[in-house]
C-alpha positions in Angstrom: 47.2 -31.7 113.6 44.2 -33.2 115.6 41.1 -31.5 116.5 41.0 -30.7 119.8 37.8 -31.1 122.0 35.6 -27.9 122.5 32.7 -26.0 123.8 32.7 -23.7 120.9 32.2 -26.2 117.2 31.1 -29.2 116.4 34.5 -30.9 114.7 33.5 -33.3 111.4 37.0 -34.4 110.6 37.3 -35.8 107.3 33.7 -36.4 105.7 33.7 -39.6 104.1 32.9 -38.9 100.1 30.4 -41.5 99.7 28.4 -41.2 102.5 28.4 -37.3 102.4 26.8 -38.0 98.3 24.4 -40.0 99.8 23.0 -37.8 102.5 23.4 -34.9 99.8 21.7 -36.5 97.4 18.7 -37.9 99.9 18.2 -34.0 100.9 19.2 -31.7 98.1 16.2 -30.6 97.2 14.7 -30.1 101.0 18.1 -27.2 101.1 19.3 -26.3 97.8 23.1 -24.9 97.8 24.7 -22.2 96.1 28.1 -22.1 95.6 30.2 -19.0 95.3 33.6 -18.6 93.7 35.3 -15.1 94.5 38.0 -14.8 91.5 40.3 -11.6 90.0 40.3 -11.8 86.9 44.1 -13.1 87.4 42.8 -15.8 89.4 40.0 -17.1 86.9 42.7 -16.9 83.9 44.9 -19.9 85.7 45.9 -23.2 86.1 43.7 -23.4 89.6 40.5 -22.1 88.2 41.1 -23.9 85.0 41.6 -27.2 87.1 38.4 -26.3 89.7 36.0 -25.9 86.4 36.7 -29.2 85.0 36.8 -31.3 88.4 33.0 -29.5 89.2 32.0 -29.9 85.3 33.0 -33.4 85.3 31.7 -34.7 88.9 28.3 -35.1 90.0 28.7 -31.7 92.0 27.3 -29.9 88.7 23.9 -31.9 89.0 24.1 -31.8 92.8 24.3 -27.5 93.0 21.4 -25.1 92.7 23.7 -22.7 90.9 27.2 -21.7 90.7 27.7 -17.9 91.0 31.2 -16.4 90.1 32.1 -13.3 91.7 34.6 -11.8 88.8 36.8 -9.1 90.1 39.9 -6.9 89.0 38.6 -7.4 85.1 37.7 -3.6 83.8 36.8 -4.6 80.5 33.8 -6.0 78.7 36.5 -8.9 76.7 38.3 -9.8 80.4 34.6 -10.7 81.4 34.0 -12.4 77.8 36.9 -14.4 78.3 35.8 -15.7 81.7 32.3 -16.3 79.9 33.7 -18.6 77.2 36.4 -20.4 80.4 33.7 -21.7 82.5 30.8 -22.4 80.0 31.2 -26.2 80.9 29.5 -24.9 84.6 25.6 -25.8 84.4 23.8 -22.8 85.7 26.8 -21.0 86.4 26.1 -17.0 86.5 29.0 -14.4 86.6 28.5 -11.5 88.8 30.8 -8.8 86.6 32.0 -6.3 89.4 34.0 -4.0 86.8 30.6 -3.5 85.0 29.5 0.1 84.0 26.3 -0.3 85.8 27.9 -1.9 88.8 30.1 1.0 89.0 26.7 3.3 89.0 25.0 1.1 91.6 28.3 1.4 93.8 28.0 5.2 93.8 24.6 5.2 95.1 24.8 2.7 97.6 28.1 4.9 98.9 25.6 8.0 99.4 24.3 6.0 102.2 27.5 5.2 104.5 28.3 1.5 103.0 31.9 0.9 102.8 32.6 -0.8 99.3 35.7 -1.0 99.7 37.3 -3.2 96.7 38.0 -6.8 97.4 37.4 -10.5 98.7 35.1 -8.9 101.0 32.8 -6.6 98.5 33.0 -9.5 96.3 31.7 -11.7 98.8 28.9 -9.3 99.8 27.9 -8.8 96.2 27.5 -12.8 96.2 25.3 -12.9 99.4 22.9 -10.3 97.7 22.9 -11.9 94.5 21.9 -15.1 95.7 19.0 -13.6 98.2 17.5 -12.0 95.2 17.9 -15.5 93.0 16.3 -17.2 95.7 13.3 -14.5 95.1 13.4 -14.9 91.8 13.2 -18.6 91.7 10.2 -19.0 94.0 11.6 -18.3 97.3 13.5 -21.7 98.3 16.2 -19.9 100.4 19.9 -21.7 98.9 22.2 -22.6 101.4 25.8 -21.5 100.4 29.7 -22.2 100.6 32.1 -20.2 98.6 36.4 -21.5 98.6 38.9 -19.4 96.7 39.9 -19.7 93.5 43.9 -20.3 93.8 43.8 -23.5 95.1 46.8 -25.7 93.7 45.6 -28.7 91.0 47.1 -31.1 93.0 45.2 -30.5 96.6 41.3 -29.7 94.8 39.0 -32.9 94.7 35.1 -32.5 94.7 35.6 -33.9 98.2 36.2 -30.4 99.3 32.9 -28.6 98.1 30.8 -32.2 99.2 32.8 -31.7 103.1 31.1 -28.1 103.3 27.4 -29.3 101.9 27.2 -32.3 104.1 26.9 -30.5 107.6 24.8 -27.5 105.7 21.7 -30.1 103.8 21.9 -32.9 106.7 19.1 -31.9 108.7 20.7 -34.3 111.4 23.9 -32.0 111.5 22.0 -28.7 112.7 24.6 -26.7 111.8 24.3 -23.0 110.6 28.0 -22.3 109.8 30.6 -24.4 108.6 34.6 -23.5 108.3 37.3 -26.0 106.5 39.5 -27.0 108.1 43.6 -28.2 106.8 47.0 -28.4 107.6 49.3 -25.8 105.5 52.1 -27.8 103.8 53.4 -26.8 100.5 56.1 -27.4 98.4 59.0 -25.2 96.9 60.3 -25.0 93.6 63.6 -27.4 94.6 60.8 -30.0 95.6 60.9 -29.7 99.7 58.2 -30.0 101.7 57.8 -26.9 104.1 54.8 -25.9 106.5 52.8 -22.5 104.8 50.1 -20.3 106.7 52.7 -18.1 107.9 50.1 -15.5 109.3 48.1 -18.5 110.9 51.3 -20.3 112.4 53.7 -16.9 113.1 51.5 -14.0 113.5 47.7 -15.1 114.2 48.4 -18.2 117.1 51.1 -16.1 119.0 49.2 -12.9 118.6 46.1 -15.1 120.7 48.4 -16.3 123.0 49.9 -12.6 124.1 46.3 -11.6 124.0 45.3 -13.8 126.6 48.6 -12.8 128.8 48.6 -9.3 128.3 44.2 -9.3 129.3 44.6 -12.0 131.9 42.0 -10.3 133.9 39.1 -9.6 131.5 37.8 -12.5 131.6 35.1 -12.0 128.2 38.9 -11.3 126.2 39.7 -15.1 127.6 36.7 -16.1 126.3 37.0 -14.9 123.3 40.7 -16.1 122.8 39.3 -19.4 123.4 36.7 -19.4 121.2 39.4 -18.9 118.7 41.6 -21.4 119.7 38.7 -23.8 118.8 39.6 -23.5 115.1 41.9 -25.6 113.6 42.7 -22.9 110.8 41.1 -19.3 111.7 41.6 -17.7 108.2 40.8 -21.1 106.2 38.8 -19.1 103.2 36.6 -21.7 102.3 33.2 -21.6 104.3 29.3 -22.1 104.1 26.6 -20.9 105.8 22.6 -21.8 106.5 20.0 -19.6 104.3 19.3 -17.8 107.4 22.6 -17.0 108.5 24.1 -16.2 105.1 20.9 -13.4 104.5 21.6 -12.0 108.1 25.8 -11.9 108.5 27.4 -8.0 108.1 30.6 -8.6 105.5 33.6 -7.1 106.8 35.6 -5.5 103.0 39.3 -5.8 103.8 41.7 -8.8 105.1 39.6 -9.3 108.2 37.0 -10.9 106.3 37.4 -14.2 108.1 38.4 -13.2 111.4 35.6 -10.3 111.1 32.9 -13.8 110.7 33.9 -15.3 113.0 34.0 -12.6 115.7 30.2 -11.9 114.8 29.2 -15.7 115.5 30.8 -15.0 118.8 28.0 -15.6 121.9 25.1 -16.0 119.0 22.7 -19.1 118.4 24.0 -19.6 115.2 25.8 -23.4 115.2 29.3 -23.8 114.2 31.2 -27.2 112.5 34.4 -27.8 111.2 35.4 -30.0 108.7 38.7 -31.7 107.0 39.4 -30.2 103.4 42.2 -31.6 101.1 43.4 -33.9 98.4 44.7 -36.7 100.6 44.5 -34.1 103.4 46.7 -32.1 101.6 46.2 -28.3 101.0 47.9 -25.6 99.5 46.8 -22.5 97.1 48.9 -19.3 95.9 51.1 -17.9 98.5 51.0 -14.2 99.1 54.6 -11.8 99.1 55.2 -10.6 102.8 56.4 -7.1 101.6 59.1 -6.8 105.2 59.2 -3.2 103.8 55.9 -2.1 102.7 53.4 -2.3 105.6 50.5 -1.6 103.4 50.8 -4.7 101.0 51.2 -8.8 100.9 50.9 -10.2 104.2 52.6 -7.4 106.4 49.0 -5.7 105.9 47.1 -8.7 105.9 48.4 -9.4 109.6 47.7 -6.0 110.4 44.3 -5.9 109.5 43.8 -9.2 111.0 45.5 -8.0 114.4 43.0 -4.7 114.3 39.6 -6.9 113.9 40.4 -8.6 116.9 41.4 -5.7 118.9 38.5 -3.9 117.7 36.3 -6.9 119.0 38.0 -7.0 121.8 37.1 -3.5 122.5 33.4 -4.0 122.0 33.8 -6.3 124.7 36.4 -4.7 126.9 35.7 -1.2 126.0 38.5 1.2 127.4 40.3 -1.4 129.0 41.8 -2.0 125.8 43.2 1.2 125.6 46.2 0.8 128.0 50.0 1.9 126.8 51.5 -0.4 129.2 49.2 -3.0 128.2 50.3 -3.0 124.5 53.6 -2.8 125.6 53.6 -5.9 127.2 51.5 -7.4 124.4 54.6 -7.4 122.3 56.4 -9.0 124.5 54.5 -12.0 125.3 53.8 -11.8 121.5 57.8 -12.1 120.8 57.9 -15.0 123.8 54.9 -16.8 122.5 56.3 -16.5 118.4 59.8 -18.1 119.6 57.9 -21.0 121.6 56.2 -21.7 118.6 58.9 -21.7 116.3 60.5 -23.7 118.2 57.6 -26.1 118.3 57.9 -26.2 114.7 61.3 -27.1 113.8 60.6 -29.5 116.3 57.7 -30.9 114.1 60.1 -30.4 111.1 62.5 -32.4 111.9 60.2 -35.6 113.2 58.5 -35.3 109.8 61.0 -34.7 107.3 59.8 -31.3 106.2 62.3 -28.4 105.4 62.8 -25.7 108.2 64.2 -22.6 108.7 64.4 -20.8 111.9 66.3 -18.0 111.0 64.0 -16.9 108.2 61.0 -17.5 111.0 62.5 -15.1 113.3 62.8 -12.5 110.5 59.3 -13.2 109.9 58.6 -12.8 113.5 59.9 -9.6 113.5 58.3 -8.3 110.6 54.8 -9.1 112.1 56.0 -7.7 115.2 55.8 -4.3 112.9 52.4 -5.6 111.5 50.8 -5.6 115.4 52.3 -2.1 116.4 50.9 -0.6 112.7 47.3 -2.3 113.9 47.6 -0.9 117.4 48.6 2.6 116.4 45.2 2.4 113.9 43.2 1.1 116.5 43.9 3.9 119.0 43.0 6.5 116.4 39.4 4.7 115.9 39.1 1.6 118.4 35.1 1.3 117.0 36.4 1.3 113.4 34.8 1.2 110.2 31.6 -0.6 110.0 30.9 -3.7 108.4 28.4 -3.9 105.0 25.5 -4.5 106.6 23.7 -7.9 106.3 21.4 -8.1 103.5 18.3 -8.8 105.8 19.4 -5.1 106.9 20.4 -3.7 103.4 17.8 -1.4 101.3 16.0 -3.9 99.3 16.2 -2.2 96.4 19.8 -2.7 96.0 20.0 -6.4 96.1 16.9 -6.4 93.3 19.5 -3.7 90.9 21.9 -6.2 91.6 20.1 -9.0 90.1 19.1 -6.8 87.1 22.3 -5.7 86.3 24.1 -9.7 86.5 20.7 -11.1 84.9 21.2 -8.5 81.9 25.0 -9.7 81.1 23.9 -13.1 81.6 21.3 -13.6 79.2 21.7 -17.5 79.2 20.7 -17.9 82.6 17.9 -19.8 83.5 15.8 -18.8 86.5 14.8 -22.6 88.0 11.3 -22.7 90.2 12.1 -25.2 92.9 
């Protein structure tokens, strides 16, 4: 679907390949980039991460990136991390930050004696990676790296180099003046009997329906309108796949669980910090590994993801509402609108559906419906307990110095082949 015009982002649209190489290459060295891969252990071990090592190891990305640093998760032992060693040993200057590690495990402990929520996940991951590549940039003479991280499930068939060039581009042209920058796709994937079918069932079912009640319900607050619209000016509000400016990426707090993206983006709210958008995809094409919903489990798949999601935004709605938020009769009618608003866009989509050729189920929308409908009252009955919630890792411009510099020990010991580079 088009961009639509907006206050809030720049939009890029699809970066043309060649020209982006060119700028790339003309700046590079003026704003070196770091890329970040956030992988379990079961996600580095398949065909996607398989497929992403050979398409960077065989592209000019590999010559045109600073470093490549993979955040390996979810592998307790020292072999799991050996393996992962040996898989992407085609990387130049790749370093893998071991999160299982004994002395990880140590370092976790103490930073947990002061407050910091390192709670397992994307999220920690993520945070670990920021860290890391502040202390690298130290180590390496101070050029502060840019960087962009994707995921590491990304089907074969929708990963080009186009889609790590599309997030450098607006972050090393000077011309772009752009601090963050957020892909941007359209979710179709297809099923094992070969149909086509639209994906991003928490984006399309849960997430634009949930902003559209939002704004209903909090009609007169104007700041929550505001803020609703701000999110309407992404195309895809929990693409994974992001970058950010030296400055921004040493001074954003990390939020640990499924909020992670929706948590960014609600800090960059009402700051300077300059926001783009660009087009991802093989042949504008996207897909990666599909979560379970778990209808019957709210506290897996994507019944928890949506209500994690659904608490972030409440939560900063509440720093902006305060106790307005904290209306029964409010949340009441919040599920309404959110029921009214799901049906008017399912019904937009089979619409879509049918025009395209896709394959479409209504029925098995509405059940979805329904179960998110569970996901938002599970989020709003957290929420009232604790409407400030649990605070974010702080940025690592904020963080006790010494723990990004044990960090870098630790990741610099089991990577021994590593070479520190003075730019």
């Amino acid at each position: 679907m088009p961009f639509k015009p907006d206050r809030f982002t720049k939009n890029f649209g699809s970066i043309d390949l060649e020209k982006a190489i060119e700028i790339i290459e003309t700046h590079i060295k003026d704003q070196p980039v770091t890329l970040f891969l956030p992988a379990t252990y079961n996600d580095a071990t398949n065909e996607s991460m398989d497929n992403i090592v050979k398409t960077i190891s065989e592209s000019r990305i590999n010559k045109l990136l600073n470093r490549i640093i993979i955040g390996l998760d979810q592998a307790p032992t020292k072999k799991q991390y050996e393996e992962i060693v040996r898989r992407t040993s085609s990387l130049e200057n790749r370093i893998i930050m071991w999160t299982d590690a004994p002395e990880m495990k140590r370092l976790y402990k103490k930073m947990r004696s002061e407050k910091l929520n390192l709670k397992p996940g994307k999220g920690r991951n993520v945070w670990l990676g920021l860290g890391l590549k502040y202390q690298l940039d130290i180590l390496e003479g101070g050029r502060a790296n840019a960087i962009i991280l994707h995921d590491c499930d990304i089907r074969p068939e929708t990963y080009d180099e186009n889609i790590i060039l599309s997030l450098m581009y607006p972050l090393v042209n000077p011309k772009a003046d752009v601090h963050f920058v957020k892909a941007a796709y359209e979710r179709i994937t297809t099923d094992q009997k070969g149909r086509k079918k639209f994906a991003g069932r928490v984006v399309r079912l849960h997430l634009i329906p949930l902003i559209g009640a939002l704004e209903r319900t909090y009609k007169d607050i104007s700041r929550v309108g505001e803020f609703m619209n701000y999110l309407r000016s992404f195309e895809y509000l929990l693409s994974g796949e992001f970058g950010m400016s030296p400055e921004l990426a040493d001074r954003i707090p990390v939020q640990t669980d499924w909020g992670l993206e929706i948590g960014t983006l609600g800090f960059l709210f009402k700051t300077p910090y300059k926001i783009a958008q660009v087009r991802i995809g093989k042949n504008n094409v996207y897909d990666h590994k599909h979560s379970e919903v778990s209808p019957s489990n709210p506290r897996k798949g994507l019944n928890l993801m949506a209500c994690e999601v659904t608490k972030t935004i409440l939560r900063k709605l509440y720093s902006l509402a305060s106790e307005r938020m904290l209306s029964d009769e409010k949340f009441q009618a919040l599920l309404t609108y959110y029921m009214n608003e799901g049906n008017t866009q399912i019904d937009k989509y089979f619409e879509i559906s049918q025009a395209r050729g896709l394959d479409y189920s209504a029925l098995e929308e509405r059940k979805m419906l329904t179960v998110f409908k569970k996901s938002i009252i599970n989020a709003i009955n957290e929420f009232k307990k604790n409407p400030g919630g649990i605070k974010p890792l702080p940025s690592w411009y904020d963080a006790n110095p010494k723990y990004r510099k044990e960090l870098a020990d630790i990741v610099l010991f089991y990577n021994k082949d590593y070479t520190l580079r003075k730019l």
